[in-house]
N, C-alpha and C positions, 0 to 999 in steps of 0.2 A: 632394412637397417635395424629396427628393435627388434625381429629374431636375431639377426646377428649378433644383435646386445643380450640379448635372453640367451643363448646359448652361451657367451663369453660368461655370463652370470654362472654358469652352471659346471662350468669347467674348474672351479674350483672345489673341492674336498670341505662338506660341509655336513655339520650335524642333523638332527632330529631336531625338533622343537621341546623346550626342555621338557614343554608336558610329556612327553616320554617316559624320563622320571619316574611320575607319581604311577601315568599307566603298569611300566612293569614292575613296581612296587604293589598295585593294586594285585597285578596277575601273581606277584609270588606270594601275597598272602591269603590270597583262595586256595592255590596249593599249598600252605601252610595245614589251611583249614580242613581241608581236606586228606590231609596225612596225619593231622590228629585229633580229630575229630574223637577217636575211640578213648583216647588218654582223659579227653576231657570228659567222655561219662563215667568214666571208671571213678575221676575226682568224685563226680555230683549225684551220684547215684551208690556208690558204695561208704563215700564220706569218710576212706582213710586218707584223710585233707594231711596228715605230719607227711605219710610219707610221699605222698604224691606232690609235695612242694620238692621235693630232692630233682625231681622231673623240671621245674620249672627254670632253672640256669641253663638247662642244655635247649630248652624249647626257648629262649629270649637267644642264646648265642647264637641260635641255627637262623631267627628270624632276622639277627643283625648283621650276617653275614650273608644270607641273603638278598637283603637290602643295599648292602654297599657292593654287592654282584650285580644288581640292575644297575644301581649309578655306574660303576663301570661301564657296564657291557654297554651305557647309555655315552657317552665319553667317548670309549675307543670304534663306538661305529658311526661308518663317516661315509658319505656315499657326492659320486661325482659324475660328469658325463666328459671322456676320453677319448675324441674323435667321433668316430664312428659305434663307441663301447660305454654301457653302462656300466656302472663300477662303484658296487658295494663292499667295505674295508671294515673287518668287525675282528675283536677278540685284542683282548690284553698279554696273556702269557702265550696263547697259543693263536697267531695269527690267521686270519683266513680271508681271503679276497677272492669274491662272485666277479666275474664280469661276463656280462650279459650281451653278446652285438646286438645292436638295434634293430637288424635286419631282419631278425630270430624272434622281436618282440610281434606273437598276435593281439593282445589286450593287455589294457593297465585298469586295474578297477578300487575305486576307492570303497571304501565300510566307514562302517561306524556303530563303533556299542553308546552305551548310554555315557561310560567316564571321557569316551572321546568327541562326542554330543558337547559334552559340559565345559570340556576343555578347548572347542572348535577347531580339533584337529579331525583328522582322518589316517586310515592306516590304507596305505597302495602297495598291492600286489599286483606281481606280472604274468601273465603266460606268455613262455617261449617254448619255441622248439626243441626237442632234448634237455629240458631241464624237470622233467617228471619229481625225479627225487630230491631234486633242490628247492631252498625253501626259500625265496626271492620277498621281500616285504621290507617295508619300514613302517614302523609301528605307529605312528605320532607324524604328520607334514600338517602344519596350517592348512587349511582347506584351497586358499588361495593357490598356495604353493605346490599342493597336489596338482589342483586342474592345469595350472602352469607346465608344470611337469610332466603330464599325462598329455599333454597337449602338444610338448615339444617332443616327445618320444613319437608320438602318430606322424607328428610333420617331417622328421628325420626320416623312418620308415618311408613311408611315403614315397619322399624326395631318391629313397635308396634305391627305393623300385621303377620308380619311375623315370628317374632324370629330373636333374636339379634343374635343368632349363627349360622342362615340359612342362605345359602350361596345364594343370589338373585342376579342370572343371565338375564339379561335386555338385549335385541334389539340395537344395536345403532342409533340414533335419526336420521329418513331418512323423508327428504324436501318430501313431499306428493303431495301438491297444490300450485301452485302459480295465481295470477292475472295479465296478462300483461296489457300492456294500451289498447289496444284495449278491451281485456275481459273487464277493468275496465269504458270503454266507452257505454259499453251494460247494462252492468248493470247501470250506470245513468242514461241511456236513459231509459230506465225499469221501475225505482224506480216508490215510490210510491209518481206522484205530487199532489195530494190532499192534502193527509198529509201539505206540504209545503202552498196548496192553504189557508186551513184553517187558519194553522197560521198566513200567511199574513194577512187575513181576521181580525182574531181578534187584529192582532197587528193595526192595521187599524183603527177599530173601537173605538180602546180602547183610539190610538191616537185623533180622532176625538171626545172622548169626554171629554180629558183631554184638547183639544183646545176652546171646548164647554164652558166649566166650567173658564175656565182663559178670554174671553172673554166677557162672561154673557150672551151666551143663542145662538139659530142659526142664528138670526138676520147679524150677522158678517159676516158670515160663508156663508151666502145666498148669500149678497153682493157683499162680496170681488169673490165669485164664477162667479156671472156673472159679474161685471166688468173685471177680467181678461179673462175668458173663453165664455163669452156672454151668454152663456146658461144652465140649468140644464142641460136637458138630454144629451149635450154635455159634462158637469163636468163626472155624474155618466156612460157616456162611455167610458170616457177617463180611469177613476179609473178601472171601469173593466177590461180593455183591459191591461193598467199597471199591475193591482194584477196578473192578468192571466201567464201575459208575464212573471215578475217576481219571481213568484214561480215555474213558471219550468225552469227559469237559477237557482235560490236558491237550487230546488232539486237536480240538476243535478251536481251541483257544491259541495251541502255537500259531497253528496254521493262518490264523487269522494275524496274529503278530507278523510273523513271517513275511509273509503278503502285502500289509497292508497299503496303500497309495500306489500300487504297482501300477505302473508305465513303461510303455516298452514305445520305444520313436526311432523310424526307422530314417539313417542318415546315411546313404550313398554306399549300400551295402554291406551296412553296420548294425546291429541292432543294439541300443542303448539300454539297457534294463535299471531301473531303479522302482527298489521296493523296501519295507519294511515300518515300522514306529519305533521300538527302541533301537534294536541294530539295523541300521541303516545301510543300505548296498547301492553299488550301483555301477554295472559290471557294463561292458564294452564286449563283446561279441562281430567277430568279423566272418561275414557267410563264409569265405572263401576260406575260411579255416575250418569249418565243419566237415567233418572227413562221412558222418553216416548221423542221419535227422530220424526220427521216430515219432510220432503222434500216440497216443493211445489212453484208452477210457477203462475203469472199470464195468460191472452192468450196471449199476446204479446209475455213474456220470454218462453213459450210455443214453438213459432214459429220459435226462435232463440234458443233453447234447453240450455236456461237458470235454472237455480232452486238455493232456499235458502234452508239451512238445516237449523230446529229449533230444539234446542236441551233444551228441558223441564228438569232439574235439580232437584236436593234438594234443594227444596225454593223457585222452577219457581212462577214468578207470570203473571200473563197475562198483555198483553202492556208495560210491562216495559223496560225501554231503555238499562239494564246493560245486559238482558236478552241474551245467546248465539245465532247469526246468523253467517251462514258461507255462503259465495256466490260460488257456484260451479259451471262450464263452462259445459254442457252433463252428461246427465240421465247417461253414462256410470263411468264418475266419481264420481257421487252420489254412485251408488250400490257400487263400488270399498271403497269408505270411510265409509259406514254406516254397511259393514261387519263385522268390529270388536263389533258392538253392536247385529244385526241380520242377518243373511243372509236373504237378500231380493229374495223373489219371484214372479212369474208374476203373473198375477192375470187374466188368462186364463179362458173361460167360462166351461172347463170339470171339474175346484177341486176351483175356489172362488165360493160364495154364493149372492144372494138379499138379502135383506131386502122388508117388504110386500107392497104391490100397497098403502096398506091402508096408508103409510105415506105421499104420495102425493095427496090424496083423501081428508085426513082431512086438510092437508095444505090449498090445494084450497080452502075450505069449510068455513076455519075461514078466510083465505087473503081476501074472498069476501066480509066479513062482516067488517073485518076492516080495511083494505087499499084501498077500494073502497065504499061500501055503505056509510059507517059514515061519510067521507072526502067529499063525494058528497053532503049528507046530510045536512054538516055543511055548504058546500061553497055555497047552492043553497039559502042562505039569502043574500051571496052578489053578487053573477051573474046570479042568476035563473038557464033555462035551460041549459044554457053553463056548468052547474058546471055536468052536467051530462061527459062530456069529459070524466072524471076519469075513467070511465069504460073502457076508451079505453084501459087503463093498464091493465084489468085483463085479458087478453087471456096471456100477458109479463109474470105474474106472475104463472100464470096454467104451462103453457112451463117450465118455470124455474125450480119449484117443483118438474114436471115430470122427466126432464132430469136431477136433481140432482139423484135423486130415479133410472136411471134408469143404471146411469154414477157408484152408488156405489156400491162397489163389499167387499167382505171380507172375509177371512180365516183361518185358523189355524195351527201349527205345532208343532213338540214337546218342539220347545224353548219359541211361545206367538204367538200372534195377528198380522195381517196385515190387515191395510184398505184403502181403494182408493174412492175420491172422489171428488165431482167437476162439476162442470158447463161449465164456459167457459174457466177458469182455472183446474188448479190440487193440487189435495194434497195425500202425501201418509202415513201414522201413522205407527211405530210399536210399539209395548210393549212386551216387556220381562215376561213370569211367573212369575219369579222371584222376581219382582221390585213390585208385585200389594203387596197393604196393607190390603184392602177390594174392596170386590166385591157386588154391590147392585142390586137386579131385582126390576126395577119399572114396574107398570101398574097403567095408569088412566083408566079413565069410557070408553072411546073408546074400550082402548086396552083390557081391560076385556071384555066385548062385543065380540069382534072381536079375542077373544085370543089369544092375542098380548102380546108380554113384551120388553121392552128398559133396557140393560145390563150397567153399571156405572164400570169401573174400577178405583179405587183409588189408587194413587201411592204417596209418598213423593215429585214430584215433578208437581203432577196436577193432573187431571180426563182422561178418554177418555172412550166415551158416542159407545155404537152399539145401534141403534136405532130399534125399529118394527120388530122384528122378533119372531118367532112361538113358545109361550109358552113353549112346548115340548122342542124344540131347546134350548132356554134359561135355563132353569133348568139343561139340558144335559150341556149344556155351565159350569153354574156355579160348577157345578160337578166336572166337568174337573180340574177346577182352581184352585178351592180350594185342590183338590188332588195333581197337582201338586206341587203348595204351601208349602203344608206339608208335603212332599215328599223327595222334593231338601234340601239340606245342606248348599246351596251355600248361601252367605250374600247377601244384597239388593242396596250393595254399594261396 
């Protein structure tokens, strides 16, 4: 009887919490800030303050009409639950209504940045099936209101798949993983500071040409360099050595942000994630929606038996940041969590498999042509014989190919795939039968030749590629899959 009431609750067309409001007022004056940011040095650094007040009407109307665009867009969006249908109602002049079936909903996960910390709300987002390009959220729920919400969404699901009259007996929710500071110390020192380096880099550059342009040209910028620093190649070593220095405190410190209080509690084949200090997450993950799961170390985390799970979804997309990582402490607690999706096996040389020499044979073949010849080719109009150096990379690269090729192993069982591979790093893949959509055998001109074929499984939530292996095999392969495919009963989600 109170879900009954909870639900009737909910059936009605109702707002945001007003903090809403101040949020997207907060979020459009970052973007304010952030698109003029240039106008304001031009004021404070060049100090034609007469006429750069001429600027200041258009930069207050644009900020107040922005302002009363959040109140709106705050106002006219209204969201409700419609039987068996989510149903979000947004837009003033120009109308738009999401409705989402519930049956389609895999996770509901709430956030939180620091204005919504302060204002004890939370922002819930959803993943469903086929809504990749849609952008499902409400920005602002009372917290209450959220888990409420998130709560009756799982139970409707649930009830959808199951039968409202089936009695569904559940696990009770048992803390799996945690991170302590020390674990969360290895993994910053770990991360990836490239990542971080580039960014700086381009934030750098972008600055230096937005100083460019407010100045008129490098003239400035030459001067002011050596009079305070006396020299160039004193300025551009100091900058390197700062960018360097500063993007691996930057990495070290997101990541630690990012991270921090992470728990992961595994509840009836769900994995609960919450992590963070200022933006606060805390994501719902259901196995059976994992379409292809990955483990993998760099060498360093390697040494320290480090590893991140990547968990490929419905509607994974590659590099994207909302994307599932889980940080795990020992190769022991990986296989213990990645059980409920496959049991993992080793990958022993009497029952895994190669793939053929031929793929580090033509690797070499074309690396030499084009990350060595062309490169040398081109550089040898501005250093001559020096530009020959380049060559000294390809024995680097011959190595690499080979011990990828020789490091990859791969096998079979009656539930999907397992593969292993890597260099100076590791990675490990599985796939489910289950989960493939399509199965493709490619062969180019090589691998015909050579007969050869490279296997494509499709899944709803990505690819994963078996590369060069013996025609024969591959047809046997595809066989397999497709039998068992149409075989099982089981859903793909």
């Amino acid at each position: 009887m109170e879900n009954n009431n909870l639900a009737n609750l909910w059936q009605s067309p109702q707002r945001q919490a007003p903090a809403a409001i101040f949020i997207l007022i907060g979020s459009t004056a970052i973007h304010l800030i952030k698109g003029f940011w240039p106008v304001l040095a031009i004021y404070f650094f060049r100090g034609e303050k007469e006429e750069s007040w001429t600027l200041l009407p258009a930069v207050i109307g644009f900020g107040v009409l922005s302002i009363v665009g959040a109140v709106v867009g705050y106002w006219f969006k209204k969201f409700h639950i419609n039987n068996d249908t989510f149903v979000i109602q947004s837009g003033w002049l120009k109308k738009k209504t999401l409705s989402i079936p519930i049956h389609t909903i895999q996770a509901v996960h709430l956030e939180q940045n620091l204005w919504q910390q302060f204002f004890g709300v939370a922002r819930v987002s959803f993943d469903s099936v086929g809504s990749d390009e849609i952008e499902a959220k409400l920005d602002a729920l009372a917290i209450a209101k959220a888990e409420q919400l998130r709560q009756l969404l799982m139970e409707r699901k649930t009830a959808n798949s199951t039968g409202v009259d089936e009695l569904i007996q559940e696990d009770p929710p048992q803390l799996a993983y945690t991170l302590s500071f020390g674990d969360l110390m290895k993994l910053s020192l770990t991360a990836n500071h490239l990542e971080a380096f580039f960014i700086l880099v381009a934030l750098l550059v972008n600055i230096l040409d937005e100083i460019k342009q407010i100045f008129g040209g490098n003239d400035y910028i030459d001067s002011f360099g050596k009079s305070v620093l006396g020299q160039t190649t004193f300025v551009l070593t100091f900058l390197v050595v700062a960018v360097v220095g500063t993007s691996l405190l930057f990495s070290i410190v997101r990541t630690m942000i990012k991270y921090y209080g992470f728990q992961l509690i595994d509840a009836d084949q769900r994995w609960i994630l919450s992590y963070g200090l200022f933006e606060k997450a805390k994501k719902i993950v259901p196995l059976n929606k994992v379409q292809i799961l990955h483990w993998k170390a760099n060498w360093l985390r390697r040494k320290i038996d480090y590893w991140t799970v990547q968990l490929q979804s419905v509607g994974h997309k590659q590099n994207q940041k909302n994307n599932i990582h889980v940080p795990v402490v020992s190769f022991e607690n990986v296989v213990q969590l990645v059980g409920g999706y496959q049991p993992y096996e080793g990958f022993g040389d009497e029952r895994s498999l190669m793939i053929s020499p031929a793929y580090w044979i033509r690797n070499a073949s074309r690396r030499s042509v084009v990350l060595t010849v062309i490169p040398a080719f081109i550089l040898y109009f501005w250093f001559g014989n020096s530009a020959l150096a380049v060559f000294l990379f390809y024995p680097f690269l011959v190595w690499n190919d080979f011990e990828w090729y020789r490091n990859f192993r791969w096998h079979t069982n009656d539930v999907g795939i397992q593969i292993h591979s890597g260099v100076f790093g590791r990675k490990f893949s599985l796939l489910n039968w289950k989960k493939i959509q399509q199965v493709h055998l490619h062969q180019n001109l090589y691998q015909r030749n050579k007969g050869l074929a490279s296997i494509v499984f499709v899944t709803a939530g990505g690819k994963l590629t078996l590369p060069y292996i013996s025609l024969t095999q591959a047809h046997r392969l595809v066989d397999e899959v497709l039998y068992e495919v149409e075989s099982k009963t089981e859903n793909w989600m």
